[in-house]
C-alpha positions, -999 to +999 in steps of 0.1 A: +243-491-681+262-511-655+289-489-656+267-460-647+253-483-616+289-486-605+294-452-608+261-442-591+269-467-562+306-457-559+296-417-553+268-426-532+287-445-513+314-416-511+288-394-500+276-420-473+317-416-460+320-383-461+290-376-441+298-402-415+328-385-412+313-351-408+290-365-381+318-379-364+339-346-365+305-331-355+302-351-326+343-354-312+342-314-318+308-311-294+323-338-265+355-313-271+337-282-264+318-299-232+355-309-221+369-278-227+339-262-210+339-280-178+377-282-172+372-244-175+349-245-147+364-268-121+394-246-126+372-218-114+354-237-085+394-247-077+409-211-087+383-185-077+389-149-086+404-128-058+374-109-038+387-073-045+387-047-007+364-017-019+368+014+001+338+028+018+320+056-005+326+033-036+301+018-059+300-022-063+286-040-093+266-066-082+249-082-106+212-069-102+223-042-078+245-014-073+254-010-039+276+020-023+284+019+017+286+049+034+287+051+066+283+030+097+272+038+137+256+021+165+223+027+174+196+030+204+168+021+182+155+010+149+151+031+121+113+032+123+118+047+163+107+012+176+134+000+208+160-022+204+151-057+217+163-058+252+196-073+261+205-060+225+219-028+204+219-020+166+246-011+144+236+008+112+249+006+079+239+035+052+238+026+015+228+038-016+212+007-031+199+005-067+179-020-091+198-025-125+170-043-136+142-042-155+115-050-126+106-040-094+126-063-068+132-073-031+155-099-035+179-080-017+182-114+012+222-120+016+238-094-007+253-080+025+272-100+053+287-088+082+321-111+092+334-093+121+309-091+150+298-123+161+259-132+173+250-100+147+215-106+134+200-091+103+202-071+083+167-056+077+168-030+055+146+004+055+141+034+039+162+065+048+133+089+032+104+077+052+115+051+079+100+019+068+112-013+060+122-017+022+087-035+005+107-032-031+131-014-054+118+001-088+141-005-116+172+023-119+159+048-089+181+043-066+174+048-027+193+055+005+189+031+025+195+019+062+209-017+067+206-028+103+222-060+125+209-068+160+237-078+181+246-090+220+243-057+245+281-077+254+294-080+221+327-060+213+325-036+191+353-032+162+368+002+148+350-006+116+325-030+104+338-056+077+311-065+055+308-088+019+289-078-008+274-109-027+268-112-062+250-131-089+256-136-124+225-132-151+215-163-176+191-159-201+183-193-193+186-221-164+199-256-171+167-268-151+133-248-166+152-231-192+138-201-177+159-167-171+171-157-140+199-147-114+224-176-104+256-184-089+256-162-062+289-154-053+311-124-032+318-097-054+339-075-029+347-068+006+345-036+021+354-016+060+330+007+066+349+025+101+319+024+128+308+056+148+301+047+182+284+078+191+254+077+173+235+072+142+248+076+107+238+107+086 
């Protein structure tokens, strides 16, 4: 009987080893993966991804959009026939502009940047089919759309307009509420649209 306790013991206390070891692996191979997963990252925040030039006419993925430049011109007035503010004139970017997701959205704030033409303000965006301001975009109909910048009557005009197109990248959930959502926001390309002085685009 005492030889069967010290058998007990001795396997029980294998056991007792061989799952502290396996909770130790467990735990060196998790503080492993966090390692591996943040060195990963500050190599990106140090070593970004080039920004690839897109050529105007050319479709950009951009996380919850799809965005094509057209064409570019400067402009008198605003798209809904209202004037210019004074001491001001437009330039006006056309798109086609669609909504790869699921719901109806307006988040379209900062997706477009113009780098070349300083005191530009904008843009505001509006509808090419009616001539009001973009409310929302319905999930995979894409619209034509008119992007507009106010800028300084003064304020030289380039050949073309240079424009980024910003990004986000999709997580099923935050690190915060756990929630789902768009994050990161990020350029995703850059693109010269040439600008037509003479008038408004098509």
């Amino acid at each position: 009987m005492a030889d069967a306790n010290r058998t007990l013991s001795k396997l029980r206390a294998g056991f007792s080893r061989q799952s502290l070891k396996a909770k130790l692996l467990t735990g060196i191979g998790g503080f492993a993966a966090a390692a591996i997963s943040l060195g990963v990252s500050l190599y990106q925040l140090r070593n970004p991804a080039p920004v690839p030039n897109i050529t105007a006419g050319q479709t950009i993925e951009a996380g919850r959009w799809l965005v094509t430049p057209n064409s570019a011109a400067l402009a008198t007035a605003l798209p809904d026939g209202r004037p210019v503010k004074a001491g001001r004139r437009a330039v006006v970017l056309e798109l086609l502009l669609a909504n790869r997701t699921e719901r109806t959205s307006n988040a379209v704030t900062g997706i477009l940047k113009l780098t070349n033409i300083a005191g530009a303000e904008g843009p505001d965006f509006y509808l090419v089919r009616d001539k009001e301001r973009l409310m929302a975009l319905q999930p995979r109909l894409p619209e034509r759309l008119q992007a507009v910048w106010t800028l300084p009557a003064e304020a030289a005009l380039p050949k073309a307009l240079e424009l980024t197109v910003a990004g986000a990248t999709f997580k099923p959930k935050d690190s915060l509420y756990a929630a789902p959502g768009w994050f990161n926001p990020h350029d995703v390309a850059r693109v010269s649209v040439p600008l037509d002085a003479a008038g408004s685009p098509g």
